[in-house]
C-alpha positions as MATLAB code, in Angstrom:
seq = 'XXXXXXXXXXXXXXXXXXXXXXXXXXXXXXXXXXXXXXXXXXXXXXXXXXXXXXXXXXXXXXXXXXXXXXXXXXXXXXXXXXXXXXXXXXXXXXXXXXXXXXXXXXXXXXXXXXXXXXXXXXXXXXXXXXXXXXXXXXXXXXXXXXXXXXXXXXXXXXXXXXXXXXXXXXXXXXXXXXXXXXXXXXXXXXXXXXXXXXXXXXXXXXXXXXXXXXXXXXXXXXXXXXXXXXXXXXXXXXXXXXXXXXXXXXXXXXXXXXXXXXXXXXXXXXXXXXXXXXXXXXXXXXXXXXXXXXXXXXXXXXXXXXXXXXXXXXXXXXXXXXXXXXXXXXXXXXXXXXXXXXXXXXXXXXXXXXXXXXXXXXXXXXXXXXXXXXXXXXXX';
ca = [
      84.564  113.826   71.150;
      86.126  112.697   74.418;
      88.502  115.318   75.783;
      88.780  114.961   79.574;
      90.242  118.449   80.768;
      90.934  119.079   84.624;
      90.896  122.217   85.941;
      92.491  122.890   89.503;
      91.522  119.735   90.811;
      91.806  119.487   94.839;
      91.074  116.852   97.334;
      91.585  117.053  100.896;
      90.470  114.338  103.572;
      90.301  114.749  107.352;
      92.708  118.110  107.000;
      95.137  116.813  104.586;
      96.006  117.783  100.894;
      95.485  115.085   98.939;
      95.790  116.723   95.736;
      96.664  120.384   95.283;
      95.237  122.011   92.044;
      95.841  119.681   89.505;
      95.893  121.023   85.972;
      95.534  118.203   83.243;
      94.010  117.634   79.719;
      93.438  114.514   77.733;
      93.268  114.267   74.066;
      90.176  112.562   72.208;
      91.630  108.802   72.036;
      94.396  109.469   73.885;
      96.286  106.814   76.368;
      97.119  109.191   79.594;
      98.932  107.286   82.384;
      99.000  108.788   85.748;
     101.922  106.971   87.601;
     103.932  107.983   90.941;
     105.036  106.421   93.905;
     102.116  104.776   96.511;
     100.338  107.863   98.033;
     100.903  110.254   95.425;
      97.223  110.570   94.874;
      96.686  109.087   91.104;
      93.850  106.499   92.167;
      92.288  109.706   93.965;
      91.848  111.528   90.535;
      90.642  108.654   88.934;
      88.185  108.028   91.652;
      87.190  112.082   90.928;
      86.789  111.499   87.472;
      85.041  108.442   87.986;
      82.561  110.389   90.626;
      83.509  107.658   93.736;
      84.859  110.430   95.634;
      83.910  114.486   95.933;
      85.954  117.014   94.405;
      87.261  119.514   97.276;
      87.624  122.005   94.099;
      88.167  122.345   90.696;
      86.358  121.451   87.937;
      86.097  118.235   85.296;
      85.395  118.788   81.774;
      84.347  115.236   80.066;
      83.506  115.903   76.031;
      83.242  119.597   76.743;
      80.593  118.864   79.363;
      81.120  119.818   83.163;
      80.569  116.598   85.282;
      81.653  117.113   88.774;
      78.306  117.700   89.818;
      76.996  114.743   88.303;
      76.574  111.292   89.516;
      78.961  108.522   88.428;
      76.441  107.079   86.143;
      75.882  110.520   84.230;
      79.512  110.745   83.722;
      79.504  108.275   80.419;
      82.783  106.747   81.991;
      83.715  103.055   82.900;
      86.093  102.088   85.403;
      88.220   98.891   84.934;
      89.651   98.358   88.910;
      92.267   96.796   90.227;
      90.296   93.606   91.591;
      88.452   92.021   88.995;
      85.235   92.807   90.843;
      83.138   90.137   88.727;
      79.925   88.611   90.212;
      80.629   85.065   90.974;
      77.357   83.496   90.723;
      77.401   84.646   86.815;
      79.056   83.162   83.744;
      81.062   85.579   81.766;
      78.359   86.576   79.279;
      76.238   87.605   82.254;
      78.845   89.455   83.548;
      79.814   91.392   80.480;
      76.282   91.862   80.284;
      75.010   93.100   83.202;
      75.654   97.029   82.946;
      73.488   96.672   79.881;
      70.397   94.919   81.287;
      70.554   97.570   84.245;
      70.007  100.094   81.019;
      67.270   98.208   79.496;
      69.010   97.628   76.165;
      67.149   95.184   73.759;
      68.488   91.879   74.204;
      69.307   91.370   70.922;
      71.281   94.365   71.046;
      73.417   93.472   74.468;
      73.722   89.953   72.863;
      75.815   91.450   69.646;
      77.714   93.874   71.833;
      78.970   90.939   74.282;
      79.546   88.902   71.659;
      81.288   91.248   69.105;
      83.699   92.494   72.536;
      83.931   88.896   73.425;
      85.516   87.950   70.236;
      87.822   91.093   70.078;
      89.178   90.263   73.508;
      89.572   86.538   73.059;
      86.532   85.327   75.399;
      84.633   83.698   73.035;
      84.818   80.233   74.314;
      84.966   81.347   77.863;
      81.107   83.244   77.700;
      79.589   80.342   79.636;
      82.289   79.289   81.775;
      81.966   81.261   85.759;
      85.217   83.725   87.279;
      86.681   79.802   89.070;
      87.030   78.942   86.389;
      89.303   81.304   84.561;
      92.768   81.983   84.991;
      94.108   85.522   86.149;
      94.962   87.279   82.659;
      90.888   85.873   81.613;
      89.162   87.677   84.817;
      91.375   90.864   83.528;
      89.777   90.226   80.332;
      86.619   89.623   81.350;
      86.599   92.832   83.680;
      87.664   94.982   80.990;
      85.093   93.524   78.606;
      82.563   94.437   80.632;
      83.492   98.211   80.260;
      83.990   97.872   76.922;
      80.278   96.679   76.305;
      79.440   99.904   78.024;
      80.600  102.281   75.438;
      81.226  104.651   77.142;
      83.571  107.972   75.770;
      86.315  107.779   78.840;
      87.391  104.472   79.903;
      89.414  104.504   83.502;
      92.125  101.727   84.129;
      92.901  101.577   88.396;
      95.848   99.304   88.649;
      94.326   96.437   86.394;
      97.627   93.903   86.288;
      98.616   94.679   89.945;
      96.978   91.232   90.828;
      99.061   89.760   88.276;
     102.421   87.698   87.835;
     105.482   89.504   85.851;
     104.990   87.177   82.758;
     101.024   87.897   82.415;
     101.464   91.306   83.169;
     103.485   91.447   80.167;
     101.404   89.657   78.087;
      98.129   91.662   78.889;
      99.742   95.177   78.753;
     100.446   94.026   75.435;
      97.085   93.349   74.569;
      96.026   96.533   76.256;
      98.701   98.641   74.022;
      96.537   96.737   70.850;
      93.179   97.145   72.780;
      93.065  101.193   72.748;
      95.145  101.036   68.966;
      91.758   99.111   67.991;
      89.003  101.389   70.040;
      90.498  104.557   69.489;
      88.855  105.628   72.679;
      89.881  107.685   75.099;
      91.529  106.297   78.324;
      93.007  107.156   81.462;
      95.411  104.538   83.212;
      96.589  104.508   86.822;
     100.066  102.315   87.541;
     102.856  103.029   89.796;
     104.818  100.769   87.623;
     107.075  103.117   85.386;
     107.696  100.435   82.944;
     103.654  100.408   82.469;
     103.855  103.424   82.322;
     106.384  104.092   79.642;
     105.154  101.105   77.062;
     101.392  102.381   77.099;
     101.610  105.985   77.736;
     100.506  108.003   74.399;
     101.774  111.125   77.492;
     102.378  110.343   80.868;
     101.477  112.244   84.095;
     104.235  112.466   87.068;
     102.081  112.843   90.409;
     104.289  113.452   93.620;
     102.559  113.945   96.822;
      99.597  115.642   95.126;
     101.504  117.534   92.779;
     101.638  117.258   89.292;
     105.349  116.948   88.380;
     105.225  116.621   84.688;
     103.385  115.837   81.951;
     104.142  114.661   78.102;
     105.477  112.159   76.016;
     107.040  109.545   77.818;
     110.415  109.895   76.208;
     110.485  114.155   76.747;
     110.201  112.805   80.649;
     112.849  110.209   80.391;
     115.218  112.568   78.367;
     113.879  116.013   79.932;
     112.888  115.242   83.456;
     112.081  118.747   84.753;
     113.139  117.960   87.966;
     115.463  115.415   90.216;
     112.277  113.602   91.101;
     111.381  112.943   87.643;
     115.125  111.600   86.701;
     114.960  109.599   89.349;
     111.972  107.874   89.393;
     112.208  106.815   85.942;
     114.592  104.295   84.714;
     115.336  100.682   85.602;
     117.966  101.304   87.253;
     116.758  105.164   87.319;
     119.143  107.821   87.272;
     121.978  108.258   89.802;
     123.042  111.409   91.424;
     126.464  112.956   92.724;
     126.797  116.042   94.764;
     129.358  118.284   92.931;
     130.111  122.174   92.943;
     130.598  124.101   89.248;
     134.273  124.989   88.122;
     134.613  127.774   85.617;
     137.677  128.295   84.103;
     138.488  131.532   82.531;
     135.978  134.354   82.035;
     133.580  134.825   80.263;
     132.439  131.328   78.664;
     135.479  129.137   79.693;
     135.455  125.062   80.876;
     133.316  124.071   82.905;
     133.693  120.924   84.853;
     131.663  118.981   87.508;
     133.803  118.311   91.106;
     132.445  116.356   93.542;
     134.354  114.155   96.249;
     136.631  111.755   93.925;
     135.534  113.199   90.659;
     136.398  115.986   88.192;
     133.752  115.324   84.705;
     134.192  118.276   82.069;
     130.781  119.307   81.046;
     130.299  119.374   77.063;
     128.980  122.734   75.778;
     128.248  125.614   77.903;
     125.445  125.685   80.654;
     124.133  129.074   82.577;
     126.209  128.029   85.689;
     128.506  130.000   87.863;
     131.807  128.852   89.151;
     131.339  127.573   92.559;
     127.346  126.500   92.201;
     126.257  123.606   94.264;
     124.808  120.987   91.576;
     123.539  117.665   91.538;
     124.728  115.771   88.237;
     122.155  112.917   87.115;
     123.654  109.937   85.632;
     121.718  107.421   83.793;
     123.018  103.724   83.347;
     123.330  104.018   80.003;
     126.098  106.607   79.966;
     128.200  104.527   82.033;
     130.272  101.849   80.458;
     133.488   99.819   81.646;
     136.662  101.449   80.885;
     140.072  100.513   82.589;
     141.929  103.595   80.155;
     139.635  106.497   79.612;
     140.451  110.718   79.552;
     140.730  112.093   83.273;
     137.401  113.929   82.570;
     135.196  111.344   81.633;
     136.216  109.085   84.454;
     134.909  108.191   87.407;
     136.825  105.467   90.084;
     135.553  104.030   93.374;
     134.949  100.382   94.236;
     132.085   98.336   93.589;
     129.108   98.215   96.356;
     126.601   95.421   94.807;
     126.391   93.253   91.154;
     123.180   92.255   90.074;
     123.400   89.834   87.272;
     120.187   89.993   85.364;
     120.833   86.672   82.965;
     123.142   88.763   79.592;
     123.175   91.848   81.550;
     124.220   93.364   84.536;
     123.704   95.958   86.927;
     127.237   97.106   88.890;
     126.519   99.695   91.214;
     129.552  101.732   92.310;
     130.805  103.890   95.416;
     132.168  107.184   94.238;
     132.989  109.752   97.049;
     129.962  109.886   99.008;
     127.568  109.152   96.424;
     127.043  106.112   94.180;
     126.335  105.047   90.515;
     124.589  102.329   88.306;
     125.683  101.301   85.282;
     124.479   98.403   82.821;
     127.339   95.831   81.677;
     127.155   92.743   79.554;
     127.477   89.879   82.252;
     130.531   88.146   80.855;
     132.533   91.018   80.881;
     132.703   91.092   84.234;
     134.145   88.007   84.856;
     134.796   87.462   88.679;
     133.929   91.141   89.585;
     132.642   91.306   93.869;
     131.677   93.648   95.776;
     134.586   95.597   97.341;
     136.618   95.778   94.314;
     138.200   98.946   92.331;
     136.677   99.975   89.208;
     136.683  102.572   86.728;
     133.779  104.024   84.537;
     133.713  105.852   81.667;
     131.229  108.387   81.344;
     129.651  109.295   78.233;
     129.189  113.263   79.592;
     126.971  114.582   76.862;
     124.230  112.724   78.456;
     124.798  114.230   81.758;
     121.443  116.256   83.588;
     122.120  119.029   85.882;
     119.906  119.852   89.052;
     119.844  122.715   91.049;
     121.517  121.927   94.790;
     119.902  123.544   97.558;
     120.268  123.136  101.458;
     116.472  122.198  101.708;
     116.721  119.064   99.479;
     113.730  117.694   99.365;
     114.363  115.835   95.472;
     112.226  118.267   93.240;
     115.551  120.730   92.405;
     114.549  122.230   89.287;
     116.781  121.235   86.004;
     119.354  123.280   84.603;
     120.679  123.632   81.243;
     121.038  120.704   79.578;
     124.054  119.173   78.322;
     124.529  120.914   74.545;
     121.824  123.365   74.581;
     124.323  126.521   74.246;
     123.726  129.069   77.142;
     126.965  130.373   78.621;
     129.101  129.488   81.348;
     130.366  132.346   84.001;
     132.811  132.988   86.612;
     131.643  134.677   90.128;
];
């Protein structure tokens, strides 16, 4: 078994909180990917788990043994980095099978594990060729080859299709997706791209500035972000946000509706809000959609501040108030549309997310009900 569990992880260099007490656990054969904006600290725990740096406290749990204390090569783990780190002087089957002569491993045994990896990760008529010789997506290949060789119960993934262009990536996330279906091994991935992210993730892990944000499935986070933060950093476009204040009419469980500068949106359901509560209202793309004739409450109207057309779709991004909005449109339907010019959206409201509003800010302003889920609306 291969569980990796974390246990009030901290790091802190030169008087600075790196991380601060991260609490994480990862499922025999599970695909976790830590992802978060540049700085957040994800390479940092992988670099913990991997040993390369020393925990400030906490403790790591690797197949129900404690490892901090133990040197990176005790740990059973193999790190796949973001540079291919390959020796240059050696052909690919010396490469692949270098970890393994360090160990002392029979020959003929390291021969059938490089050449049994080797043929699941396509390499087989590459073993004798040297890293000039390969293209980009091969050295990825090659690199995580040589991990795989290793056996090892926890393999670690560092950015490995940073170094990549956006068709390759694609391509060898795909065959990563089918590399951990085949192993069945446990692995931890580090990407700050959210579309990584949410086409490998078996549960995802949302780091912000050393914090752990959330952690699940990565539709519950798309669906269910648990704070602003999370709503907006996932999504392409992410979610869009407009200041607005809660309007209660009646007592005791009456209309609510969403105003904001240019807007009035009636919220569907009942949510545990207060007339007169500063909220933020999260919009995704999705529940926007061109509409000339729609009801007052499921309108908004500004004018158009950028088009990005995207070859069949398009993103329109539009000035409401003080505040803005994205939503995704089929290209041709928007005929000679330019920046500057008036346009209504229909919202679809039941996919609305509401965020607490405070003075402080800051983008971490908790969720509140969401849209449908029953609690009651009040006056005061």
């Amino acid at each position: 078994m291969a569980e990796v569990e974390l246990k009030g992880i901290r790091k802190e260099l030169g008087g600075n909180a790196i991380l601060r007490g991260i609490d994480l656990a990862v499922a025999d054969g599970e695909l976790l990917v830590l992802v978060g904006p540049s700085g957040c600290g994800k390479t940092t725990l992988l670099r913990l788990v991997a040993g390369l740096e020393e925990l400030s406290g906490g403790e790591i749990w690797i197949g129900g043994r404690r490892v901090d204390a133990l040197p990176p090569a005790e740990r059973d783990v193999a790190m796949v980095f973001q540079s291919y780190a390959l020796y240059p002087h050696m052909t690919v089957r010396e490469n692949m099978a270098f970890g393994l002569t360090l160990k002392k491993l029979p020959r003929v045994e390291i021969d059938r594990r490089v050449e049994e990896t080797a043929a699941l990760l396509e390499l087989g008529a590459l073993l004798d060729r040297r890293p000039r010789q390969l293209s980009g997506g091969q050295r990825q290949r090659v690199a995580m080859g040589r991990a795989i060789v290793r056996r090892p119960q926890v393999f670690l993934f560092d950015e490995p299709l940073s170094n990549l262009d956006a068709a390759l990536r694609h391509q060898v996330r795909l065959e990563l997706g089918k590399l951990h279906r085949q192993l069945g091994s446990t692995m931890i991935y580090v990407t700050h791209d959210q579309v990584e992210a949410m086409t490998l993730a078996d549960r995802m892990a949302l780091l912000r500035a050393g914090e752990l944000m959330q952690a699940g499935p990565p539709l519950e986070l798309y669906e269910q972000p648990r704070n602003r933060f999370v709503g907006g950093f996932l999504g392409a476009p992410p979610m869009s946000f407009l200041a607005a204040t809660a309007r209660v009419d009646g007592a005791g469980g009456g209309r609510c509706r969403a105003e904001g500068r240019g807007f009035s949106l009636e919220l569907p359901g009942s949510f545990e809000l207060h007339d007169g509560r500063e909220i933020w209202l999260g919009v995704r793309p999705e529940d926007l959609a061109l509409a000339p004739v729609a009801p007052e409450g499921r309108l908004l109207r500004g004018s158009v501040d950028a088009v990005e057309i995207l070859g069949w779709e398009a993103h329109v991004e539009l000035r409401v108030g003080d505040g803005t909005v994205t939503a995704r449109a089929e290209a041709a339907r928007l005929g000679a549309l330019r920046p500057g010019a008036p346009l209504s959206l229909e919202v679809r409201t039941e996919g609305l997310r509401i965020f607490e509003r405070s003075a402080e800010g800051g983008g971490a302003e908790p969720a509140l009900a969401a849209a449908g889920k029953g609690a009651r609306a009040h006056v005061g």
